[in-house]
The first five atom37 places (N, CA, C, CB, O) and aatype in JSON, in Angstrom:
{
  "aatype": [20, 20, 20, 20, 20, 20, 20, 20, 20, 20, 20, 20, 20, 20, 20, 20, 20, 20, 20, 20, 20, 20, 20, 20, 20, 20, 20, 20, 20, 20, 20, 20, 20, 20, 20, 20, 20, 20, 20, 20, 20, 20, 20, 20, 20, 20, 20, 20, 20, 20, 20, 20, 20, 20, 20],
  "atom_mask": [
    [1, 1, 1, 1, 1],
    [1, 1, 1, 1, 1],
    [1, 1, 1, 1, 1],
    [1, 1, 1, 1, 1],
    [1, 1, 1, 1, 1],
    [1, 1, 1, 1, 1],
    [1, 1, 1, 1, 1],
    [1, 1, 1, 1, 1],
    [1, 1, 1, 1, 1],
    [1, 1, 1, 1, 1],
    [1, 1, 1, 1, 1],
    [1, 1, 1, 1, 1],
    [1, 1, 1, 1, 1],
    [1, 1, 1, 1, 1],
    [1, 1, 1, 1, 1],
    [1, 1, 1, 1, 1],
    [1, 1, 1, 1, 1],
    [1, 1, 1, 1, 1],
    [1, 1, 1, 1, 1],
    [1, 1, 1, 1, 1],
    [1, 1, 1, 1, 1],
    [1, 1, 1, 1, 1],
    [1, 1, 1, 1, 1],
    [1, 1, 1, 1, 1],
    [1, 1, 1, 1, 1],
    [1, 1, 1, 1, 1],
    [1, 1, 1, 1, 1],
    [1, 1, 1, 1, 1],
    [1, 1, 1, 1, 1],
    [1, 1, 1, 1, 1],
    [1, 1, 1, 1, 1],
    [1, 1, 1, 1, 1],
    [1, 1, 1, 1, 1],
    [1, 1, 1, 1, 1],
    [1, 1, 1, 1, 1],
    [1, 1, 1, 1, 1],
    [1, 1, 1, 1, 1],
    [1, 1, 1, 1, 1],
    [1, 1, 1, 1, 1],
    [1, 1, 1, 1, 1],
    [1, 1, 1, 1, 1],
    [1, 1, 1, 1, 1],
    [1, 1, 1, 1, 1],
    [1, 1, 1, 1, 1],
    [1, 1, 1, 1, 1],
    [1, 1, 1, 1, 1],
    [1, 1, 1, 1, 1],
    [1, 1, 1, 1, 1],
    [1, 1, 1, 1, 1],
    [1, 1, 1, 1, 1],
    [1, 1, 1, 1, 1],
    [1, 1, 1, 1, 1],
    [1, 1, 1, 1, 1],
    [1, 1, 1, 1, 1],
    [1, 1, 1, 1, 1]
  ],
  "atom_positions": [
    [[37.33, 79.46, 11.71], [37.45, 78.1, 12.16], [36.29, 77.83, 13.12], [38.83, 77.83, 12.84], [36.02, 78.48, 14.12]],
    [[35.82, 77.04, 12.76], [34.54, 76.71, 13.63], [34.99, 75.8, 15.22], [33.4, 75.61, 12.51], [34.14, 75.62, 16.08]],
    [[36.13, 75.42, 15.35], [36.54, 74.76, 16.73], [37.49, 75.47, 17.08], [36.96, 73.32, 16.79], [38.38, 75.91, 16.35]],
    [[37.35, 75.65, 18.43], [38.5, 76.51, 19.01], [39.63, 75.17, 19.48], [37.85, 77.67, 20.55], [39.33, 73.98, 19.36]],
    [[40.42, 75.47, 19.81], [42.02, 74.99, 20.48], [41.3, 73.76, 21.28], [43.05, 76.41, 21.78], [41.23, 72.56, 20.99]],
    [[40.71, 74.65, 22.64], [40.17, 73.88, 23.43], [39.31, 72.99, 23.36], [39.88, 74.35, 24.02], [39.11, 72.33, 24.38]],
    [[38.5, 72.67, 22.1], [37.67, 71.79, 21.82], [38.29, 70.7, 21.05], [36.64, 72.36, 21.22], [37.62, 69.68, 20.9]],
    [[39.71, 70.77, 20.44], [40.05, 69.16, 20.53], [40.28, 68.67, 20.93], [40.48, 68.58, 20.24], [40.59, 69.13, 22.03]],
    [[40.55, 66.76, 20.79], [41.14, 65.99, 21.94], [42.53, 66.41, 22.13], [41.09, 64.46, 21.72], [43.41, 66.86, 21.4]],
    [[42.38, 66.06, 23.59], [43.8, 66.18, 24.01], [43.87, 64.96, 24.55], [44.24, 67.35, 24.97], [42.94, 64.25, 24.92]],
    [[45.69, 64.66, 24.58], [46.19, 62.99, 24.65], [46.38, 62.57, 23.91], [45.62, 62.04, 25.03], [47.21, 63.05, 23.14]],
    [[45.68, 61.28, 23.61], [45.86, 60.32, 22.6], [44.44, 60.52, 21.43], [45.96, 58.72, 23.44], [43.24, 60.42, 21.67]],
    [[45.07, 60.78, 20.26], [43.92, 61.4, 19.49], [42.97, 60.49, 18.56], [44.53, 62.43, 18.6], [43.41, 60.42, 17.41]],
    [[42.19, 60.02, 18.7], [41.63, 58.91, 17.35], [41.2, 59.51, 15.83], [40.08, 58.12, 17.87], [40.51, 60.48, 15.54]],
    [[41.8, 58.68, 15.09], [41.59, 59.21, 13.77], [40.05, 59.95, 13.24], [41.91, 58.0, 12.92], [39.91, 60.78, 12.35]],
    [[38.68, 59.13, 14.41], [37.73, 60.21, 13.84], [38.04, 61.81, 14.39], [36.16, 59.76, 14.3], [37.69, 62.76, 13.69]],
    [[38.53, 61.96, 15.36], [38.47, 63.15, 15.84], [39.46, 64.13, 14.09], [39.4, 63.09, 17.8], [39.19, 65.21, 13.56]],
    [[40.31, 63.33, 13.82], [41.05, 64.24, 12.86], [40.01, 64.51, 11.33], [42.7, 63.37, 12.48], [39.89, 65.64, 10.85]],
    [[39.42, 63.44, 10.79], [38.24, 62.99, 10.2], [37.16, 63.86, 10.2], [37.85, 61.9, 10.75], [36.56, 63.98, 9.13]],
    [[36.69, 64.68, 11.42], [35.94, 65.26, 12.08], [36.55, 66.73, 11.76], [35.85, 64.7, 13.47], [35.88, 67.41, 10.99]],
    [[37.29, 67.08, 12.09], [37.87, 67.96, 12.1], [38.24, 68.82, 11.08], [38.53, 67.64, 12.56], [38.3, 70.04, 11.2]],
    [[38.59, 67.91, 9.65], [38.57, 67.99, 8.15], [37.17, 68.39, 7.73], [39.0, 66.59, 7.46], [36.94, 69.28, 6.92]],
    [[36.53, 67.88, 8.15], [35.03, 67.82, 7.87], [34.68, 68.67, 7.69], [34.23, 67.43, 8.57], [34.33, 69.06, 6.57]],
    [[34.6, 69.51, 9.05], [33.62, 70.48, 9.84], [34.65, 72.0, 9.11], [33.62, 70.16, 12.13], [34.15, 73.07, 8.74]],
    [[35.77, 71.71, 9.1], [36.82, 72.79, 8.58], [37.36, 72.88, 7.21], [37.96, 72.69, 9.31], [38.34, 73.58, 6.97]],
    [[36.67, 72.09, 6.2], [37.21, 71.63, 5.0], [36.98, 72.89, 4.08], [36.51, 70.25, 4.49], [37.82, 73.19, 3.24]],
    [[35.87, 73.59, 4.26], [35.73, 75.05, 3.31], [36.99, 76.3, 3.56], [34.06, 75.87, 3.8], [37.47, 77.16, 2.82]],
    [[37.16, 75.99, 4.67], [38.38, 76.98, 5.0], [40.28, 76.65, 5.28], [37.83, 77.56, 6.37], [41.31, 77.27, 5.52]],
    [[39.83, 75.34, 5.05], [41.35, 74.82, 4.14], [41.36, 74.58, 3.19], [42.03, 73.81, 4.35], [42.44, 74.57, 2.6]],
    [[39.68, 74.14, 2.26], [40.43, 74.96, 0.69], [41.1, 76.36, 0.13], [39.47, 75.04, -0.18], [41.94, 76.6, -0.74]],
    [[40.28, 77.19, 1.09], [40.4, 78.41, 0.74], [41.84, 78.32, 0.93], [39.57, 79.46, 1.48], [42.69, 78.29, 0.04]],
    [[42.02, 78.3, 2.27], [44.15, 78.68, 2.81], [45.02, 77.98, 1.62], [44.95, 77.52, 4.83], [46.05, 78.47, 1.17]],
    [[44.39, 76.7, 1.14], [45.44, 75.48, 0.24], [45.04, 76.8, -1.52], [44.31, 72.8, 0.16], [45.74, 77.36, -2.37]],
    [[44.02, 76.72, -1.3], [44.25, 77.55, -3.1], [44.52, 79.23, -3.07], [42.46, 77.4, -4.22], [44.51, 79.9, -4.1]],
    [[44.79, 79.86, -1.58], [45.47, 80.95, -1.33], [46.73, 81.19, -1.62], [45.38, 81.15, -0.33], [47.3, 82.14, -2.15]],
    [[47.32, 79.6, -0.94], [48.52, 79.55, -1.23], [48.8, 79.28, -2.63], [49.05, 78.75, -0.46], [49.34, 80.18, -3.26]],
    [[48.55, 78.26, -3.18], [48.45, 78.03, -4.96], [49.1, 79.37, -5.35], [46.59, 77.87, -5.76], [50.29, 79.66, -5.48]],
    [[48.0, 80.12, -5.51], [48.06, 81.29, -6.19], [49.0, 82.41, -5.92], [46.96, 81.74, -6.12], [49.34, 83.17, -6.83]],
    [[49.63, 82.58, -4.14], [51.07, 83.23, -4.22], [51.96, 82.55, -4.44], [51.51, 83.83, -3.23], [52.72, 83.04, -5.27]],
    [[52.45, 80.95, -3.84], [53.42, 80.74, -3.92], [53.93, 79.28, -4.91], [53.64, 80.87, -2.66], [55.07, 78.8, -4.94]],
    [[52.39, 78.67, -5.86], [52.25, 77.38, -6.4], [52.3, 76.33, -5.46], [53.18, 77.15, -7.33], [51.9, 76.47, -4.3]],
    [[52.92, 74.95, -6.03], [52.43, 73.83, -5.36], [52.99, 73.72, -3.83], [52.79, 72.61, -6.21], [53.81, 74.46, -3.29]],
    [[52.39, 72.69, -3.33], [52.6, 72.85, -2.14], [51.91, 72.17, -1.06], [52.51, 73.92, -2.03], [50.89, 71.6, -1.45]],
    [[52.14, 72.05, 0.15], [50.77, 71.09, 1.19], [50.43, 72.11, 2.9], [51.76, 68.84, 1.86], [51.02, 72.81, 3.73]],
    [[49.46, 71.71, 2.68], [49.16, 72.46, 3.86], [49.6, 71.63, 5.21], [47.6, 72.8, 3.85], [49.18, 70.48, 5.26]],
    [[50.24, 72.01, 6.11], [50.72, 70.87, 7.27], [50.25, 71.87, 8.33], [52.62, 70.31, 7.39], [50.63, 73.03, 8.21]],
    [[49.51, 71.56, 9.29], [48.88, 71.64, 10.53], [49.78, 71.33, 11.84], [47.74, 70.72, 10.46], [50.3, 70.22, 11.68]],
    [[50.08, 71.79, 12.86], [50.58, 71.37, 13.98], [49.52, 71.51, 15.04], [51.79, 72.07, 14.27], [49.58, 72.56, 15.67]],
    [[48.59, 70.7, 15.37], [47.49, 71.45, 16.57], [47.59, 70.68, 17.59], [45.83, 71.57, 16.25], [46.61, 70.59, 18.32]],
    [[48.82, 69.89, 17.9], [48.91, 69.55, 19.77], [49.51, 70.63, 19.87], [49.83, 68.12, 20.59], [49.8, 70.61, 21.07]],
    [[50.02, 71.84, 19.36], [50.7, 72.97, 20.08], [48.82, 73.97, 20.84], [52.03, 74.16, 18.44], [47.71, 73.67, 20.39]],
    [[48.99, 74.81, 21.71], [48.49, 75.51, 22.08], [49.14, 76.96, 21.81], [48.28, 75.05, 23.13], [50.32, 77.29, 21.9]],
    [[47.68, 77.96, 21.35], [48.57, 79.41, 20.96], [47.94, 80.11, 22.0], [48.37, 80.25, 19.28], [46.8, 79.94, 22.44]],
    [[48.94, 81.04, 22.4], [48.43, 82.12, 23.51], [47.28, 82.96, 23.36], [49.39, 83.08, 23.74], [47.82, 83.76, 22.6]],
    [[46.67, 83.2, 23.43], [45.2, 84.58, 23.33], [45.38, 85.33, 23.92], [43.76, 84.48, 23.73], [44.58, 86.27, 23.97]]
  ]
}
């Protein structure tokens, strides 16, 4: 992933930031979306990133 945690907006988020975000990360959510395909068939990838993960 090319953005860490800390580099998105936090608050109130504007749709380029999500836009942006697809963008810059789109080669490595095809990969995860046709990873999944292939173990478990159809399906959607859903994201939660106002959470913060521990390091």
């Amino acid at each position: 992933m090319k953005y860490n945690l800390s580099d998105l907006p936090t608050g109130s988020e504007s749709r380029q930031s999500h836009v942006e975000f697809i963008r810059v990360n789109l080669e490595l959510l095809l990969a995860v979306a046709w990873n999944g395909y292939e173990s478990e068939g159809r399906g959607a990838i859903c994201g939660c990133f106002h959470v913060r993960l521990k390091s």
